[in-house]
DOKEMAR-994478 format. One record per atom (N, C-alpha, C): atom name; x, y, z. Coordinates in steps of 0.05 Angstrom, whole numbers, m for minus. Example, Ala and Ser with C-alpha at 12.3 -4.5 7.8 and 13.67 -1.06 7.14 Angstrom:
<sites>
site	X	Y	Z
N	264	m114	156
CA	246	m90	156
C	264	m66	156
N	257	m45	142
CA	273	m21	143
C	258	1	157
</sites>
This chain:
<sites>
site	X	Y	Z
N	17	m24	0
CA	0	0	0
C	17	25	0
N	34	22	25
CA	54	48	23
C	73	47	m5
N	84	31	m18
CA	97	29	m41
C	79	44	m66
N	56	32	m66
CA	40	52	m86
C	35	76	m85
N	31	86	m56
CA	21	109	m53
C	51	132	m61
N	68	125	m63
CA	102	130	m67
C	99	130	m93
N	91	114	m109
CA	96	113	m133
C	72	141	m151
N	53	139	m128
CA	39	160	m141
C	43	196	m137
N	57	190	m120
CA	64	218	m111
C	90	225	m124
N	108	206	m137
CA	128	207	m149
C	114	218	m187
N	94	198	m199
CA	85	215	m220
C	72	241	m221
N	65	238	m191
CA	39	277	m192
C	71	288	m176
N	94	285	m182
CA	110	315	m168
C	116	321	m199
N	120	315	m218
CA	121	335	m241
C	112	341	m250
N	80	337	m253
CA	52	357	m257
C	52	377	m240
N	54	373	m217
CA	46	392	m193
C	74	414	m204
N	99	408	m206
CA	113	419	m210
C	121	439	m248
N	102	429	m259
CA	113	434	m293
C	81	465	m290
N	64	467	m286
CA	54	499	m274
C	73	515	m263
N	83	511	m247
CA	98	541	m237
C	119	549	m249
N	133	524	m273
CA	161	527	m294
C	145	541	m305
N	121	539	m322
CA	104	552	m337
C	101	585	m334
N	88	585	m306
CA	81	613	m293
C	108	627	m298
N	131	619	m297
CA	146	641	m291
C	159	658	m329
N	158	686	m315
CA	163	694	m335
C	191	712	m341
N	202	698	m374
CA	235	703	m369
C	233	744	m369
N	260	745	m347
CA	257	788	m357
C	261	793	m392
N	248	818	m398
CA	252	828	m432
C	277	823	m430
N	281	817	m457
CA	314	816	m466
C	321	852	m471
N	353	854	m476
CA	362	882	m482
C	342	887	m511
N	346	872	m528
CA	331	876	m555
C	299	896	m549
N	284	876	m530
CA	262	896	m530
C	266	920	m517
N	285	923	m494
CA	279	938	m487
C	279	966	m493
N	308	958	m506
CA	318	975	m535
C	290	981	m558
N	271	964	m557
CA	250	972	m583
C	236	986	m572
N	227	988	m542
CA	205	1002	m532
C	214	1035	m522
N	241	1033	m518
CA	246	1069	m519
C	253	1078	m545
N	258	1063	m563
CA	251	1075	m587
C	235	1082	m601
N	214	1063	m598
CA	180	1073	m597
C	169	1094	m581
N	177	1091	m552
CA	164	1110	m540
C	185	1139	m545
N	209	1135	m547
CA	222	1161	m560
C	220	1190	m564
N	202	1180	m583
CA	184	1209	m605
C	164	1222	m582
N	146	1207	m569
CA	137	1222	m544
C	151	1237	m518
N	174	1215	m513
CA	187	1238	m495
C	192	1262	m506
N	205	1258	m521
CA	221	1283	m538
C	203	1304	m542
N	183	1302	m545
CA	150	1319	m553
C	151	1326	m533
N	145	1318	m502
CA	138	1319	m477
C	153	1335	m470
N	183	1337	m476
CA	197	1354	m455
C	214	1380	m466
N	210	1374	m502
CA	207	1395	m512
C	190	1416	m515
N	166	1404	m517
CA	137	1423	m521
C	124	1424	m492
N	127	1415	m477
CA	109	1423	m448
C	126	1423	m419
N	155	1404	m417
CA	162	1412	m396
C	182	1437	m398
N	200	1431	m409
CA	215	1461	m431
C	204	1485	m429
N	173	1493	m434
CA	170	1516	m434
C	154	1517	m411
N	136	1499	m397
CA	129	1510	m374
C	150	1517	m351
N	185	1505	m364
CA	206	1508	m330
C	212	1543	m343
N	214	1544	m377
CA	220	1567	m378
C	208	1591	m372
N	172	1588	m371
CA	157	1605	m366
C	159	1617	m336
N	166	1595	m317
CA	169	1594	m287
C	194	1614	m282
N	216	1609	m296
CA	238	1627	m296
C	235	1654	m305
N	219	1649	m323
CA	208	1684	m327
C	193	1698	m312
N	182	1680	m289
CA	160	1701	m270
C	171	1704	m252
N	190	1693	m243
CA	216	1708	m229
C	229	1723	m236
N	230	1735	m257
CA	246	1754	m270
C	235	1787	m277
N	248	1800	m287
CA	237	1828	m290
C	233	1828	m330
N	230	1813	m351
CA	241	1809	m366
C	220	1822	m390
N	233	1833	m409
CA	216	1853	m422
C	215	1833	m451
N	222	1810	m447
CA	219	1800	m483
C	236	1808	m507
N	251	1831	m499
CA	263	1844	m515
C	296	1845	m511
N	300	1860	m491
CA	325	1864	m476
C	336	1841	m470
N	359	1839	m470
CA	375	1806	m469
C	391	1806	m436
N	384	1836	m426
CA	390	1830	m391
C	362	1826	m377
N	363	1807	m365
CA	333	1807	m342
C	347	1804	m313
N	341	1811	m300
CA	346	1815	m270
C	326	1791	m256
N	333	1777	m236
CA	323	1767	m221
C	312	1777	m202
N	279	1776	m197
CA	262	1796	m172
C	250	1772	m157
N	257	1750	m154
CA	239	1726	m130
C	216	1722	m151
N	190	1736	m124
CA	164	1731	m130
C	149	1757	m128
N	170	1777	m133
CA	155	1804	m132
C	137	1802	m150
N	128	1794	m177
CA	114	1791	m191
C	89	1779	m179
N	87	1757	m163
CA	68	1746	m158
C	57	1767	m137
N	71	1778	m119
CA	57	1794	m97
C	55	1817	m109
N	54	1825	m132
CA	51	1851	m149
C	16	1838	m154
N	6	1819	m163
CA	m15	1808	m175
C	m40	1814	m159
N	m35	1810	m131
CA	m48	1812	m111
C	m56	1842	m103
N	m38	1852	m110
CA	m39	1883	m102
C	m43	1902	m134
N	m52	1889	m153
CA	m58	1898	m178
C	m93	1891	m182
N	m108	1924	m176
CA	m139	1920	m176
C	m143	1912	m202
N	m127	1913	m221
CA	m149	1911	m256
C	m141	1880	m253
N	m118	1867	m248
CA	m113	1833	m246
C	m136	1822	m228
N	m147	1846	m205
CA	m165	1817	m185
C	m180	1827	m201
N	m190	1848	m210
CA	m217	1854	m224
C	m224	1841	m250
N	m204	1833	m265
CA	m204	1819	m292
C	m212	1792	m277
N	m204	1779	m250
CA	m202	1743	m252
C	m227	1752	m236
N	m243	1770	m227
CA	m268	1759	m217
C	m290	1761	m240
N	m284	1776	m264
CA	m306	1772	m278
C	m306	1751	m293
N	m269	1734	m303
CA	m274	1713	m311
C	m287	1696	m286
N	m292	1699	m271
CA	m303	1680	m238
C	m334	1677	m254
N	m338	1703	m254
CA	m371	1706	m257
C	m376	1693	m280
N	m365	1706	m308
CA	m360	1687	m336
C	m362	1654	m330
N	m353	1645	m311
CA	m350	1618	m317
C	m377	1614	m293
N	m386	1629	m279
CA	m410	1614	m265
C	m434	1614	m279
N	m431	1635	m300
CA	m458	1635	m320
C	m456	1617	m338
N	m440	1613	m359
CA	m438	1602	m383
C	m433	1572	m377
N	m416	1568	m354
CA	m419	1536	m354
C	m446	1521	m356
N	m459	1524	m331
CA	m482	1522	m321
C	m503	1522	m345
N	m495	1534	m361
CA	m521	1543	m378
C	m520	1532	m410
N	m488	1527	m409
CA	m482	1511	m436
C	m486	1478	m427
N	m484	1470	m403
CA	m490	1443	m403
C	m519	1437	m402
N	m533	1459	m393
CA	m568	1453	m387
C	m571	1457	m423
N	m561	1473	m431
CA	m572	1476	m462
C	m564	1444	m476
N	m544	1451	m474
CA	m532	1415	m487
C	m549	1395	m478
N	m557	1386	m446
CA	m574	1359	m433
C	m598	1367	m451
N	m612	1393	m451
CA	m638	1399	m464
C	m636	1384	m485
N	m624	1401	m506
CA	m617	1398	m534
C	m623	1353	m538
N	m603	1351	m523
CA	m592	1317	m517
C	m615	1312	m510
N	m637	1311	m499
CA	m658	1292	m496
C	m681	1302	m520
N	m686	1325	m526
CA	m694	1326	m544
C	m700	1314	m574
N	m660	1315	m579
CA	m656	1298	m596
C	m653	1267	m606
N	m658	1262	m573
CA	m654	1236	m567
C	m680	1215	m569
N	m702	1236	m577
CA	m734	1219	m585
C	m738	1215	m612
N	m753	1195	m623
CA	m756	1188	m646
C	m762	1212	m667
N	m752	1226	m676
CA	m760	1262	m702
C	m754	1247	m722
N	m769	1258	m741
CA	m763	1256	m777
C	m736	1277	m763
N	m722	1262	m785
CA	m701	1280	m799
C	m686	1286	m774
N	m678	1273	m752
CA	m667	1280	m723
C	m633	1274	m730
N	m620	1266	m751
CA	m606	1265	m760
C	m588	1289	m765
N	m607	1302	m785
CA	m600	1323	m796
C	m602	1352	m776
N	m620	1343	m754
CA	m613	1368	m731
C	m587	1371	m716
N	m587	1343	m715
CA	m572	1340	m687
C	m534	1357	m711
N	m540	1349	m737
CA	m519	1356	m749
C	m512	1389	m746
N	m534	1403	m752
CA	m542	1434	m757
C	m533	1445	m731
N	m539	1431	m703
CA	m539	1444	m683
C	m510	1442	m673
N	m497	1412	m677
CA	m469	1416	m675
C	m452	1431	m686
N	m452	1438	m713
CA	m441	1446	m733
C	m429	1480	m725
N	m445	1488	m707
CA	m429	1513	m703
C	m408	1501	m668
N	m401	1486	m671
CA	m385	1476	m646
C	m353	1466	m667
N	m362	1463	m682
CA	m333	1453	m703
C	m324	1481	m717
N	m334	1508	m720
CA	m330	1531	m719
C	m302	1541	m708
N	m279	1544	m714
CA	m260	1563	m706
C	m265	1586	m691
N	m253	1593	m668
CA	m265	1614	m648
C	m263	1631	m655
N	m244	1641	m680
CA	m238	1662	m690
C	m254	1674	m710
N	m269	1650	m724
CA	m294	1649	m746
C	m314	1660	m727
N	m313	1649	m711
CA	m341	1651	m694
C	m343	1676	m685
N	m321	1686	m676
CA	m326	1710	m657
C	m325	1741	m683
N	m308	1737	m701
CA	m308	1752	m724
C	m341	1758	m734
N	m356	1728	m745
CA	m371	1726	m746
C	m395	1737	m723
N	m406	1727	m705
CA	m406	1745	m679
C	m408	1779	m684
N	m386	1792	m694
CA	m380	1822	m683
C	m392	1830	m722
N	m395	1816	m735
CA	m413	1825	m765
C	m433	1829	m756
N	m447	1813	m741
CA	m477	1806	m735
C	m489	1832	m720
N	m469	1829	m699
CA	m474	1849	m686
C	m463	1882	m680
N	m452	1887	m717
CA	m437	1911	m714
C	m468	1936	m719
N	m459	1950	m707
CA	m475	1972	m699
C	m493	1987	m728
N	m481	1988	m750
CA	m489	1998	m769
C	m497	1989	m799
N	m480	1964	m803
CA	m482	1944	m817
C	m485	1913	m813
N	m503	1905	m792
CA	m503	1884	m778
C	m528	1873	m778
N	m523	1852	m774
CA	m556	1839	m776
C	m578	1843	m753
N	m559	1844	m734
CA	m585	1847	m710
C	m599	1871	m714
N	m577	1890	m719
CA	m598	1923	m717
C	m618	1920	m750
N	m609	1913	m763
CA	m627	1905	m792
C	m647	1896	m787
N	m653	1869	m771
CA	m670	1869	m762
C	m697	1886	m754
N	m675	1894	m731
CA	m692	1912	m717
C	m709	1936	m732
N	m689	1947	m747
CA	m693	1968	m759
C	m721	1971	m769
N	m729	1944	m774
CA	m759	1931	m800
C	m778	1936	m782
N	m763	1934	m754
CA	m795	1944	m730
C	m793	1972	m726
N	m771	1982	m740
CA	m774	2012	m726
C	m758	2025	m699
N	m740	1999	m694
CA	m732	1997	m666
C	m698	2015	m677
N	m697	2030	m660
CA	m669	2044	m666
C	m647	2024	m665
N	m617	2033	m670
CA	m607	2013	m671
C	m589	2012	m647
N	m579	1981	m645
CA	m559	1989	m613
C	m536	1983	m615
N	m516	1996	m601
CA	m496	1997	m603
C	m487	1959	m581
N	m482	1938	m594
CA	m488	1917	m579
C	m448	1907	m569
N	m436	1923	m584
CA	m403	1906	m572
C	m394	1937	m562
N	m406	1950	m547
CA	m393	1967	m529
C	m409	1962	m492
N	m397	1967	m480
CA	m421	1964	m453
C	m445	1979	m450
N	m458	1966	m430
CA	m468	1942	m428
C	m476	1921	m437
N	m477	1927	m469
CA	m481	1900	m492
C	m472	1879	m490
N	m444	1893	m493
CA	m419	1876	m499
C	m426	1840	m491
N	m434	1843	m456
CA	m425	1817	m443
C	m442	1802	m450
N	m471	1815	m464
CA	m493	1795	m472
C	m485	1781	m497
N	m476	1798	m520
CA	m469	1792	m539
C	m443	1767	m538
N	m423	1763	m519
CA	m405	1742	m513
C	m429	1721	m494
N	m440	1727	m478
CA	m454	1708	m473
C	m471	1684	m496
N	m478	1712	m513
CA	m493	1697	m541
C	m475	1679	m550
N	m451	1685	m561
CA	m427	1675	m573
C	m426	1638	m556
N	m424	1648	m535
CA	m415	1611	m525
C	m439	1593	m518
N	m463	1606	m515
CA	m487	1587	m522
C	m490	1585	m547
N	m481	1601	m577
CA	m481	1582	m587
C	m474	1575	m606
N	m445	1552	m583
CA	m433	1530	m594
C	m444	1507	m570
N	m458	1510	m558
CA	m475	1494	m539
C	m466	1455	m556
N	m468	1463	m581
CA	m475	1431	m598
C	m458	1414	m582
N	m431	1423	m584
CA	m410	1401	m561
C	m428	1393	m539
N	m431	1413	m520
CA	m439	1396	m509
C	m468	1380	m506
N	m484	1382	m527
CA	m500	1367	m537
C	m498	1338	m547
N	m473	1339	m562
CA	m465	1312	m566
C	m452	1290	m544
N	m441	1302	m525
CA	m435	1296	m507
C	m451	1273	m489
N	m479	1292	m489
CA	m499	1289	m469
C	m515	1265	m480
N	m519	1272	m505
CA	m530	1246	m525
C	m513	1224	m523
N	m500	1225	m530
CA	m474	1202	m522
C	m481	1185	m493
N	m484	1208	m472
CA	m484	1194	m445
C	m522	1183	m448
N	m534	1196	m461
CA	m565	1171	m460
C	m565	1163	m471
N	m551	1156	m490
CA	m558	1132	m507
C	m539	1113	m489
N	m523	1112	m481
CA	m503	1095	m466
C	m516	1077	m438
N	m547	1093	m435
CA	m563	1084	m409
C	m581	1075	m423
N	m589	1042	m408
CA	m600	1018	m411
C	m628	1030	m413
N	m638	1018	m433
CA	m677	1034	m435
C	m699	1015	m411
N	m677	984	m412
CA	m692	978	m391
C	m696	988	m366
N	m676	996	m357
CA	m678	1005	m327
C	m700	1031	m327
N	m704	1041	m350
CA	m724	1061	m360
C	m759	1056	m361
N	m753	1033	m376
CA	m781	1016	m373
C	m788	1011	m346
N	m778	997	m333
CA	m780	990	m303
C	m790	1006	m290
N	m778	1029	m293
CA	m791	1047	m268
C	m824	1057	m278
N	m820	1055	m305
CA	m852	1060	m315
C	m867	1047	m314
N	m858	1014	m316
CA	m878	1002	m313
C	m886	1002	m277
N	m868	1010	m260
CA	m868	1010	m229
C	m890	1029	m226
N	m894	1043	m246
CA	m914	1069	m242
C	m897	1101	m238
N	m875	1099	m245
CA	m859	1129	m251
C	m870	1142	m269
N	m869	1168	m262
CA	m876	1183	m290
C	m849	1189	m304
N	m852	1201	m327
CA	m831	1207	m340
C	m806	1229	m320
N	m823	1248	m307
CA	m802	1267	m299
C	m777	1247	m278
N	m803	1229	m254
CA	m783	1224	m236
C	m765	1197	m252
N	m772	1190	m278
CA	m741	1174	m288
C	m731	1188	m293
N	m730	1206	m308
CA	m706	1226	m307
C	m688	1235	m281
N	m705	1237	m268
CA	m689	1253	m248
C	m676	1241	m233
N	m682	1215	m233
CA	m680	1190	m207
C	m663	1172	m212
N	m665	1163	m251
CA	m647	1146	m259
C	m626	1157	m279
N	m648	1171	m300
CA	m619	1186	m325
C	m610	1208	m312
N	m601	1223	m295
CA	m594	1241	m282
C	m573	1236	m267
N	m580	1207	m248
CA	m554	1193	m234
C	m540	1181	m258
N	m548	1172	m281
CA	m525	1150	m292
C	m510	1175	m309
N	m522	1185	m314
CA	m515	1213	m325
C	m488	1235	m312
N	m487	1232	m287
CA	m476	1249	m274
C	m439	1238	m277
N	m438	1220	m289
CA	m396	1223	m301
C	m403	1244	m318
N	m423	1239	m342
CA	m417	1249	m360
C	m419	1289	m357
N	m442	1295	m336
CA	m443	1320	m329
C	m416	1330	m319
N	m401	1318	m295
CA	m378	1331	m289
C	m358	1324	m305
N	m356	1315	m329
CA	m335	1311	m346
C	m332	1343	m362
N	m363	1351	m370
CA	m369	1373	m372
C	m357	1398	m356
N	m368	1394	m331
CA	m364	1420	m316
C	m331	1418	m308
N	m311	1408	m306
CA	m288	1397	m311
C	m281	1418	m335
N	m279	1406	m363
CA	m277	1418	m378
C	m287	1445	m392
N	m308	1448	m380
CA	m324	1481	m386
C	m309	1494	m369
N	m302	1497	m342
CA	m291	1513	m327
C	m260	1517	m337
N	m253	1498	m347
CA	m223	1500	m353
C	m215	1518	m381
N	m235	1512	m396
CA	m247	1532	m418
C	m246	1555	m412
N	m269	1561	m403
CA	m279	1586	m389
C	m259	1604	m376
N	m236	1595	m366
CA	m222	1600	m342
C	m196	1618	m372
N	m194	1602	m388
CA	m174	1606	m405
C	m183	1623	m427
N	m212	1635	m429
CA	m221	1646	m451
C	m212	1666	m465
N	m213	1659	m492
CA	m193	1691	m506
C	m215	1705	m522
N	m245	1694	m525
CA	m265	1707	m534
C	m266	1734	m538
N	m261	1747	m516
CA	m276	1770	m520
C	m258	1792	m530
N	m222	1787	m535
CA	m212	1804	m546
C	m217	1795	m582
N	m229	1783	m590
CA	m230	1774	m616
C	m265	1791	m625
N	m275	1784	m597
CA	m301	1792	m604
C	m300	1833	m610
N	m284	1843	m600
CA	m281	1868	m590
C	m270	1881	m605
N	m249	1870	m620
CA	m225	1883	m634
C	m208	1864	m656
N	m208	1870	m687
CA	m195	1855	m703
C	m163	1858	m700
N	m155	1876	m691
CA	m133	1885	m683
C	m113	1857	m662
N	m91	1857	m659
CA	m81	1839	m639
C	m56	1857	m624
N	m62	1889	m630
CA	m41	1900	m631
C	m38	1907	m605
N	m67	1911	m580
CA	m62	1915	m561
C	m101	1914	m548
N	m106	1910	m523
CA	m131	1900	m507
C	m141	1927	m498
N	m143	1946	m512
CA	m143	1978	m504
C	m183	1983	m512
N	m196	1967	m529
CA	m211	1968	m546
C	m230	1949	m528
N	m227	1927	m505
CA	m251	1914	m506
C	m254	1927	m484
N	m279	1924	m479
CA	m308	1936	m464
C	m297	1919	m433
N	m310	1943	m416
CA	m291	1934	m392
C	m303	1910	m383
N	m330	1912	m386
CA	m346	1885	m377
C	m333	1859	m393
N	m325	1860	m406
CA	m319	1832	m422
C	m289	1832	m418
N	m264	1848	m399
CA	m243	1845	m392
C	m230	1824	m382
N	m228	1802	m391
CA	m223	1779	m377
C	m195	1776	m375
N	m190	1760	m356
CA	m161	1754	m344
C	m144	1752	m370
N	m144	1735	m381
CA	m140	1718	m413
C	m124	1752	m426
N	m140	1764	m418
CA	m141	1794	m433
C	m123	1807	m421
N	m121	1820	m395
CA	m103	1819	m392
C	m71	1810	m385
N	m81	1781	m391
CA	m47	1776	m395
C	m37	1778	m418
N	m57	1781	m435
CA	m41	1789	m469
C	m31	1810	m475
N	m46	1838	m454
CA	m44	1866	m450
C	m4	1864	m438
N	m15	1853	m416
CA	14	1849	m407
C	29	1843	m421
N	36	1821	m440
CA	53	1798	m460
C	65	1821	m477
N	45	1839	m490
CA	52	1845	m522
C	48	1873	m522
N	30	1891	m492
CA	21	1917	m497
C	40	1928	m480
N	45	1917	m456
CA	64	1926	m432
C	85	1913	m437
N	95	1893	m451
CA	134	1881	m453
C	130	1874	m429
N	114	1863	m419
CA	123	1857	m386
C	125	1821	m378
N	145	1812	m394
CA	135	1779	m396
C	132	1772	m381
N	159	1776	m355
CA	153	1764	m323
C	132	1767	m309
N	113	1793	m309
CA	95	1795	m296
C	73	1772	m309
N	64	1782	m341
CA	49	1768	m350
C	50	1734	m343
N	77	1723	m346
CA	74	1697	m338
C	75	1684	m312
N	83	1709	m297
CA	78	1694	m269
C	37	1695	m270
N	15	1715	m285
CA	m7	1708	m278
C	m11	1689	m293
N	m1	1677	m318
CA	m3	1653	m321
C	m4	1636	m312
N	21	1630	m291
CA	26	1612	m265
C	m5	1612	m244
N	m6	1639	m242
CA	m30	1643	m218
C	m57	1620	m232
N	m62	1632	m259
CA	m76	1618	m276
C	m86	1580	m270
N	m60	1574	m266
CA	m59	1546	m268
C	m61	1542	m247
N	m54	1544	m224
CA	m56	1539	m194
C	m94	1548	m192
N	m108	1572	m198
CA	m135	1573	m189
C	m145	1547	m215
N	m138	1536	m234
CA	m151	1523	m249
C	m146	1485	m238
N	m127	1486	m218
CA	m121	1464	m206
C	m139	1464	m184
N	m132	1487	m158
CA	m145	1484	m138
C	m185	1482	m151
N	m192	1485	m169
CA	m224	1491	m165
C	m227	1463	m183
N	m210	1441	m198
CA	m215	1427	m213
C	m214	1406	m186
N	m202	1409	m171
CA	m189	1396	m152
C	m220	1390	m136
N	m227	1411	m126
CA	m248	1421	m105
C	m278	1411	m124
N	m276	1405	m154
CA	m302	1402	m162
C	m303	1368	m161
N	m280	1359	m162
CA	m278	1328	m155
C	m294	1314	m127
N	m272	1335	m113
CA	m276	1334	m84
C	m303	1327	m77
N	m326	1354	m88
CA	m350	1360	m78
C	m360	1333	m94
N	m363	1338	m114
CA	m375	1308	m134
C	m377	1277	m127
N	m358	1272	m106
CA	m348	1244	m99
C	m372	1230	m86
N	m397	1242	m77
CA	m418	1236	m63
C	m439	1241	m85
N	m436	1257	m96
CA	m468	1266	m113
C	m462	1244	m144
N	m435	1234	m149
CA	m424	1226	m185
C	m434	1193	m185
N	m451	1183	m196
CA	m459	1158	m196
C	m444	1142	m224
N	m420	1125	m209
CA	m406	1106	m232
C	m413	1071	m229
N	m423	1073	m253
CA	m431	1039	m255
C	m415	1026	m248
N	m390	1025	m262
CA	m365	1019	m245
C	m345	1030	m227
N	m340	1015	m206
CA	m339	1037	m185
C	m303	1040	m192
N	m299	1065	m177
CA	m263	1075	m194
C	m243	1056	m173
N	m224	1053	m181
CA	m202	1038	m170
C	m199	1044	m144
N	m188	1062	m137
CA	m187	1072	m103
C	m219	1069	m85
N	m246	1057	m94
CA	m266	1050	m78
C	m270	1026	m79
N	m254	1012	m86
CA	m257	974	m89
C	m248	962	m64
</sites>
């Protein structure tokens, strides 16, 4: 008995044993490893030419006094940055982009979800809308906003033409108070992005789980609100993520204001956005250091609030699959 049971444990030790020869896996040879930084290569090189390169160079310039021109710059710390703080038209320019981005976000994603369920019911021809309505979202900002300041030029423009047919005098619409309506007009509408967006995220949600609640006796509103609203909500803050970061960076309104690039002297103070004057700075004042240290400022308020919209979202953001760090 003991003799067999020997003999069987003698043929199952090189089964038991020919799996883990298997499992193990030999290290890459030099050959690959040599193929994979050659491949990946062309990206570093991109990477640290085009984005780390100039963001260490930009950082060295906001320490500096440096006029873009002159080939001496003096080293000043961070006087630049504590100049920013103590510069009323810099806080005054970043609170109206503040305000800019609390209107237009908000209002380009409700237009887009609208638009997106709209389009998202059976229409003749729902094809051809959903095309029309995007189509000024693939628009060049520069088309757009050119276009924009025709429409609405004071004397030869379509809005006052309009008007004119009622008798209505005409208005002067890209100087203030106009101005900020007329840019408001401008980014609702390219609304289509985020229209497609939004479509994208309902079509992506199950119609059953839709049926269900109707047949449970839901009305239409509370599925919406209850089910496509929660499954919906990556796709909303993917949005507000990206609209704020937009918004934050906008160069609209010196395009809308002035064909000129020669200097930010021309747009309407209401539509003075940060964006604006740091170009004022860059190219009107020679003042690179200053200008790029508010660049710097730039990216730090576009981190801390991207940061903080995560933050707040982590309770309200419903993911089917739940993210790596909640498993």
């Amino acid at each position: 008995m003991s003799s067999a049971l020997t003999e069987v444990r003698r043929s199952a030790a090189p089964a038991a044993a020919e799996p883990v020869a298997q499992g193990k896996q030999k290290p890459p040879s030099l050959r690959q490893a040599r193929a994979f930084y050659l491949f990946v290569a062309p990206w570093i090189i991109g990477f640290v030419a085009l984005t780390v390169f100039p963001l260490g160079y930009a950082f060295w310039l906001s320490l500096t006094d440096s006029d873009g021109l002159s080939p001496k710059t003096h080293f000043v710390g961070f006087a630049n940055y504590v100049e920013i703080f103590q510069d009323p038209l810099t806080i005054s320019s970043l609170a109206k982009t503040g305000v800019f981005t609390l209107i237009t976000v908000p209002l380009s994603i409700f237009a887009g979800l609208l638009l997106a369920v709209m389009l998202n019911q059976r229409l003749m021809a729902r094809g051809l809308f959903r095309a029309l309505i995007y189509l000024p979202a693939v628009v060049p900002p520069v088309g757009a906003a050119l276009t924009f300041r025709l429409i609405f030029d004071r004397d030869a423009g379509a809005a006052n033409g309009i008007l004119s047919t009622f008798g209505a005098d005409p208005i002067t619409w890209l100087v203030d108070p106009n101005a900020r309506y007329v840019l408001y007009g401008l980014v609702m509408w390219g609304c289509g992005g985020a229209m497609i967006i939004s479509l994208a995220g309902l079509q992506d949600i199950p119609r059953e789980l839709v049926e269900a609640a109707q047949v449970d006796g839901a009305s239409y509103w509370q599925s919406f609100t209850r089910i496509t609203i929660p499954l919906l909500s990556p796709v909303i803050l993917f949005q507000v993520i990206t609209g704020v970061i937009a918004s934050l960076q906008s160069f609209a309104p010196l395009l809308l204001s002035s064909g000129s690039l020669s200097g930010a002297g021309t747009v309407p103070q209401g539509n003075y956005m940060y964006m604006i004057h740091v170009f004022a700075q860059y190219f009107s004042a020679s003042r690179f250091g200053y200008a790029s240290a508010m660049l710097w400022l730039l990216f730090a308020v576009i981190l801390v609030v991207t940061l903080i919209i995560i933050k707040v979202s982590a309770k309200t953001v419903f993911y089917t699959v739940e993210p790596e760090g909640k498993r």
